[in-house]
N, C-alpha and C positions, 0 to 999 in steps of 0.2 A: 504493500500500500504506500502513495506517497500522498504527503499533503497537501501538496502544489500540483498543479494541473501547469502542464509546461508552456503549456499557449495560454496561460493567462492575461488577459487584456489586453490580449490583441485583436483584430476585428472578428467577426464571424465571417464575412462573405472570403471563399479560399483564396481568389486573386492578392485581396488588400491583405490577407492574411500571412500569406507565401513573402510579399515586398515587406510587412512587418517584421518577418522573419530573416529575413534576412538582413535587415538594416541593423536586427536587434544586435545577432551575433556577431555583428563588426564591435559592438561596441561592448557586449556584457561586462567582461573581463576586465575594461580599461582603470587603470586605477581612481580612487574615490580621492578629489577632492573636495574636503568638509570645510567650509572659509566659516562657518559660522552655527556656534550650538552652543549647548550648556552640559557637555560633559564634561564630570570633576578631573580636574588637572591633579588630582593625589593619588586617582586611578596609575595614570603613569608614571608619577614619583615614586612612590613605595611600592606599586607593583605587586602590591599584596590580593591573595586570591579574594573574590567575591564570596560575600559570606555564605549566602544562598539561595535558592531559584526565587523565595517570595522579593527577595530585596534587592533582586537583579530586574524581575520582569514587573512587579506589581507596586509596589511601597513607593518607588521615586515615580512610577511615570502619569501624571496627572492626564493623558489619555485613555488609562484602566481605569484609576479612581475615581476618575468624575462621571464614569458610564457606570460601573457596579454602585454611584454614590445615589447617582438620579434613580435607581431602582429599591431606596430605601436600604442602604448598607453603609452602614454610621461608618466615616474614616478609621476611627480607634478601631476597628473589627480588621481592618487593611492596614493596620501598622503603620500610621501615617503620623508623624510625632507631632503631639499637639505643644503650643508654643508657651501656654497657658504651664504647662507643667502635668496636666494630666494623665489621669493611665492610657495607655495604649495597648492592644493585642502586641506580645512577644514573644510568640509562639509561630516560627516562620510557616513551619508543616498546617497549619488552623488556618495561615492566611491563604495560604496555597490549594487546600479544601475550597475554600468561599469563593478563590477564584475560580477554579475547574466545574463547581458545582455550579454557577453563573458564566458559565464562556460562551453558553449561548447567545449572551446577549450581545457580543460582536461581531454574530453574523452581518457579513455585507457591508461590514466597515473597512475601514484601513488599518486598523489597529490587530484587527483579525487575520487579516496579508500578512503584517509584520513578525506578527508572534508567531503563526506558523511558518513564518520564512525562518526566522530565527530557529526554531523549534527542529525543523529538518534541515537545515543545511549548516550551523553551529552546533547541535547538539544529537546528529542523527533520529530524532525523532517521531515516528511514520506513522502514530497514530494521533487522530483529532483528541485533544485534552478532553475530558468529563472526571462528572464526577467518580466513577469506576476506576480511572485510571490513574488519579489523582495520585496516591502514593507512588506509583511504579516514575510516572515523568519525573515525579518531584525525586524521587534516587536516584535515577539517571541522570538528571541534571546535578543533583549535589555531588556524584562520583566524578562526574568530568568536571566540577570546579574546584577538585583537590589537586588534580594533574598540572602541570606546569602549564600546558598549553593551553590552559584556559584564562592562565592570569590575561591584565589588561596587555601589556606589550607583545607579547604573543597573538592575543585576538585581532591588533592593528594591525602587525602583520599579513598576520592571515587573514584581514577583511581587504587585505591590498590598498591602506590610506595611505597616501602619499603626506599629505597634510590636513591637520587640523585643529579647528581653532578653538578654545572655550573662550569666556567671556567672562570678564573680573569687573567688579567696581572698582572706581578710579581711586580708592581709598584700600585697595587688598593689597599687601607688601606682597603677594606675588612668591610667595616661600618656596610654592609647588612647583612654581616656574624654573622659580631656581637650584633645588632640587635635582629636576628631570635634565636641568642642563649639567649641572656638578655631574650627575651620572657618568657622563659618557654613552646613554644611549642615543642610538642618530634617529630615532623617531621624531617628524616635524610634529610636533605641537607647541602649540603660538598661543599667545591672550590677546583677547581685543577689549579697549579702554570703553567701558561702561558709565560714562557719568550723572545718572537717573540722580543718585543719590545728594549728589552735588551738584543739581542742577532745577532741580524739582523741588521749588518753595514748600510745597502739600507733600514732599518725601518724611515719614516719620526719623524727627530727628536732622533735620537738614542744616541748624546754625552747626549745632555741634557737630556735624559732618564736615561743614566747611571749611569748621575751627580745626581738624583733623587733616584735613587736607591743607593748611598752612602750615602743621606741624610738622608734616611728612616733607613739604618741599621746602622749606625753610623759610616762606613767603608770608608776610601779611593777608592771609586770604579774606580778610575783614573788609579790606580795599577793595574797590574796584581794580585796581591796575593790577595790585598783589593776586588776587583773584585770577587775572585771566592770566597771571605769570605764571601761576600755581597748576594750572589746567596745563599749560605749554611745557613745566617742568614732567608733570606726571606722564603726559603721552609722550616724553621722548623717553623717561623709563620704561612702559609700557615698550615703546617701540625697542627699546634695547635686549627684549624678552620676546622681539618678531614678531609682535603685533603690525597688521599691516591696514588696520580698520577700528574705527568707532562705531558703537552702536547704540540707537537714542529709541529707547521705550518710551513716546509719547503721547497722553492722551488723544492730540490732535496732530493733525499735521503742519499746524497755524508754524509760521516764519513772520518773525520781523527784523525791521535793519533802523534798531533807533539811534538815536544821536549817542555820543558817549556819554553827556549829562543825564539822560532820560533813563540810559542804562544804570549808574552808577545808582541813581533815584533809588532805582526800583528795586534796586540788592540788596541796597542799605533795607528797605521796607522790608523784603523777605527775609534778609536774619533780625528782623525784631519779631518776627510773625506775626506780622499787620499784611501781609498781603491777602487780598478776595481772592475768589476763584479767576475771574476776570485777569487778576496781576499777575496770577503763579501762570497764567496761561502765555498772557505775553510775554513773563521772562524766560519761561520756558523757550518759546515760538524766538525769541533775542539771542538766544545762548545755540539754537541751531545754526544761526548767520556765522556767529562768533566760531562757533567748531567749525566751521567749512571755510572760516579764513585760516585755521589753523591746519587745517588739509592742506590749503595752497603752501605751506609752508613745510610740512612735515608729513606730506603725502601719504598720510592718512586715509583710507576710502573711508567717504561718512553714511551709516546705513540709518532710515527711519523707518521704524516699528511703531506706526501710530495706528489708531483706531480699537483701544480696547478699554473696554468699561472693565479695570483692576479690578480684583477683591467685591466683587458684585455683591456676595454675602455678606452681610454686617457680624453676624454671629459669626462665621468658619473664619473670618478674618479675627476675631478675637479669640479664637481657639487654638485655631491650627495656623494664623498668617496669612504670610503672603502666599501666592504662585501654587493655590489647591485646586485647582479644578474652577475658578470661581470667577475667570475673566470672560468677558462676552464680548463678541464684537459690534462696533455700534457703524452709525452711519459718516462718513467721511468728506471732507471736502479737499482737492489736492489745488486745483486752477486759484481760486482765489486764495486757499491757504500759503503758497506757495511762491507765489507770485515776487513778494520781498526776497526773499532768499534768491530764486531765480533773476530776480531784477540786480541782485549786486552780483551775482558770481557764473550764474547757470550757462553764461558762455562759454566759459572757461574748456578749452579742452583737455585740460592737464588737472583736473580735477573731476572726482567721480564720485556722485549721491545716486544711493540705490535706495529703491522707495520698494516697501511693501504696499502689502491693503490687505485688511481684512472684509472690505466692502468691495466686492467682484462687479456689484451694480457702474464700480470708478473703472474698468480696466478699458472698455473701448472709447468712453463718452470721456474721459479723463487722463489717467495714468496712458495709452498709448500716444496720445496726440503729444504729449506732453516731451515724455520721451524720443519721441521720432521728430524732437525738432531742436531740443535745447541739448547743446552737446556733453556738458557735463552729468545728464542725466542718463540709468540704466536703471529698467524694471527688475526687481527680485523677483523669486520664481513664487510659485502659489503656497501660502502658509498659513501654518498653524491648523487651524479649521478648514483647509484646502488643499492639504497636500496630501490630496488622494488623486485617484486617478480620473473622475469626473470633472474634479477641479485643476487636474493639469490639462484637460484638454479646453478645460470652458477656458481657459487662460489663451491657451495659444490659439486659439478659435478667435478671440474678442482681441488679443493684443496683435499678432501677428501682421494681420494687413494693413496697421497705421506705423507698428514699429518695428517690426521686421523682426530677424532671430537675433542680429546684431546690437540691437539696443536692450537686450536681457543678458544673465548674467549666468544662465544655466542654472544648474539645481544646488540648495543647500538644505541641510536636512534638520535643524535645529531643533536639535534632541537632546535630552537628558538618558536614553534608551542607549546605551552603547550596543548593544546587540543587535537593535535594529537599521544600523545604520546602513548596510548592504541591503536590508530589504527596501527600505528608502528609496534607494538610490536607482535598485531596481526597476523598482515603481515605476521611477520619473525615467529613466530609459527607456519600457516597456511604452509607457503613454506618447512618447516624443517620435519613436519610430514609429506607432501607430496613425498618431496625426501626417507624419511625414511619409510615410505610404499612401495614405489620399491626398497627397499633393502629387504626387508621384503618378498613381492611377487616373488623376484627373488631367493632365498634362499640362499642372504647375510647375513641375521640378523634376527635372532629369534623375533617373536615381543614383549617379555618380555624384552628383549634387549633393543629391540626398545624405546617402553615405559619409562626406564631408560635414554635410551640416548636423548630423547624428554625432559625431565625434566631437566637435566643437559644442553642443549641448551638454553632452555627457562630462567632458573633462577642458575642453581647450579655453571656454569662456570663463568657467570660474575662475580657474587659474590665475588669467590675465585678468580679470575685472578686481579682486582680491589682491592684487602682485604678489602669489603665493609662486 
């Protein structure tokens, strides 16, 4: 029995199917690069084995919890450390029942792809989980993460990453980092400079972050000027660590470009914690302009991740935190949001802002015209809530004919799931040559074409748009 069906998502009709197929196997193999995720950088430092199958598959990845969560199965049952100090289930084999015993509920998701991608091709595993079999996976799985070849440097390896990246707040000394490099192993993995925290008036904690981030670079960050010195010192640490990108969790996608008295105003405001929602908005939307002159500088790529209503639950957020399952995506504005930032810099061709969405309704009427005109500008691939295979085709479907494959940036897989990142990557191959066989069949695109523009999807565009 296998898990996987080998022609998975590819078309049905056999022509489109055969040119999927073949475009696919150009590229399976190619190596993976990851420019942008949330796997722990201590994974690679200490290289110590994974403790066990619930806290490898289940406990970190807020794409399980918040589906077994919405079916009425309280976090604490999923070992999800609550922040508050409460009990938790600590009984890995219990959580791993709850899972098996509920895996139905990911039929027909992407989360279901992954885990049995993972399941058989990391762990040889050839039967569908339930609850029957619940013990027997879960000892197979804890047998092969006693073996060497299951630690993390070995699985990067063997998932054939070339590079990749985790993501640090601008305030993390970076220990892991340094660590992995002391080692002596030549596995890339890079930090990229996260400054939500020091950036975000409404971040819990934000003067005395700022006051932390003067102490770490030696600057008056209380200053405006100390401030953005302090930002300029930390990303060239950051970058000393290979970091070759910023990345800005933003409410909105609001940009503005104010004077430097207007800005200095409004800082002072945010560390007394007088600023409205209105102000934390602006300075936020001010401190984007501000990082993408420091891109021109320190060639930085700056990425923005707007459009997500945080911590939606008021209760889970005072339990469990941040980043449980509880972020939703709202609706977007990029043309006028945008517009400041693009009006100081967006010509620039020696600078490079990659935009998500979590709002698909922006990608034809918005994000592609946008991109297919300002040259600093490149689309990120389909995220979070989209990076399935529906949603990489509604992507290239809606973005394609205004921006072309050239103003995207290929696929990144922005996981916390280190196991799943081959099936990821999968996915977004299996969907790219799908789409690129009806262009192919239709007589858009020669298939030597093709074949080329499969390759540069898969690996050639990350690369360069990241300068990994």
């Amino acid at each position: 029995m296998s898990l996987l069906d080998e022609n998975r998502l590819f078309p049905v009709d056999a022509t489109l199917r055969s040119l999927a197929r073949r475009l696919y196997d150009g590229v399976r193999d190619l190596p993976i690069i990851s420019p942008h995720g949330h796997t722990d950088p201590r994974w690679f430092a200490e290289n110590a084995a994974f403790p066990d199958p619930a806290q490898l598959f289940v406990t970190p990845d807020h794409y399980v919890f918040r589906m077994l969560h919405s079916q009425g199965i309280p976090l604490e049952r999923l070992g999800v450390p609550r922040s508050d100090g409460g009990p938790t289930e600590q009984d890995p084999r219990k959580i791993w029942r709850l899972f098996a015993q509920n895996y139905h509920l990911f039929r027909g998701t992407p989360s279901r792809l992954w885990v049995d991608h993972a399941f058989q091709d990391v762990f040889g595993i050839t039967e569908r989980l339930c609850a029957a079999n619940a013990d027997a996976i879960y000892d197979q799985i804890a047998a092969c993460l006693t073996q060497d070849a299951f630690r993390p440097r070995a699985l990067f390896e063997r998932f054939r990453i070339e590079a990749i990246s985790t993501t640090e707040s601008a305030i993390d000394d970076l220990r892991w980092h340094k660590m992995i490099r002391d080692s002596g192993w030549t596995g890339k993995v890079v930090t990229a400079y996260r400054p939500d925290a020091v950036v975000d008036p409404e971040f819990a904690g934000f003067a005395q972050n700022v006051e932390r981030l003067g102490e770490m670079t030696g600057e008056d960050a209380t200053t405006w000027a100390g401030y953005l010195a302090a930002h300029r010192n930390r990303r060239a640490f950051f970058k000393s660590f290979g970091a070759t990108s910023s990345d800005h969790g933003h409410p909105t996608a609001r940009t503005e470009d104010l004077a430097p008295d207007v800005a200095a105003a409004l800082f002072d405001k945010a560390l007394r914690g007088q600023c409205s929602p209105e102000d934390a908005d602006r300075f936020r939307g001010h401190m984007l302009t501000e990082m993408a002159r420091m891109s021109l500088d320190d060639g930085l790529v700056l990425q923005i991740h707007p459009g997500s209503f945080r911590n939606h639950s008021a209760d889970i957020m005072v339990r469990f935190g941040r980043d449980k399952g509880y972020d939703i995506p709202t609706r977007t504005d990029y043309v006028s949001a945008l517009r400041p930032l693009l009006n100081a810099v967006g010509g620039r061709p020696d600078l490079t802002i990659i935009l998500f969405t979590l709002d698909e309704t922006t990608y034809a009427r918005e994000l592609a015209p946008l991109a297919g005109v300002y040259p600093a500008l490149r689309l990120g691939p389909p995220w979070w809530f989209h990076d399935s295979y529906e949603g990489m085709m509604r992507f290239r479907e809606m973005a394609t004919e205004t921006a072309g494959f050239y103003n995207t940036v290929g696929f990144n897989d922005d996981t916390r799931a280190f196991c799943s990142i081959p099936a990821r990557h999968d996915v977004a191959r299996r969907a790219d040559c799908s789409f690129l066989a009806t262009l192919v069949a239709t007589g858009r695109l020669e298939e030597e074409e093709a074949h080329e523009v499969a390759t540069d999807l898969a690996y050639r565009l990350a690369k360069q748009a990241y300068r990994l």
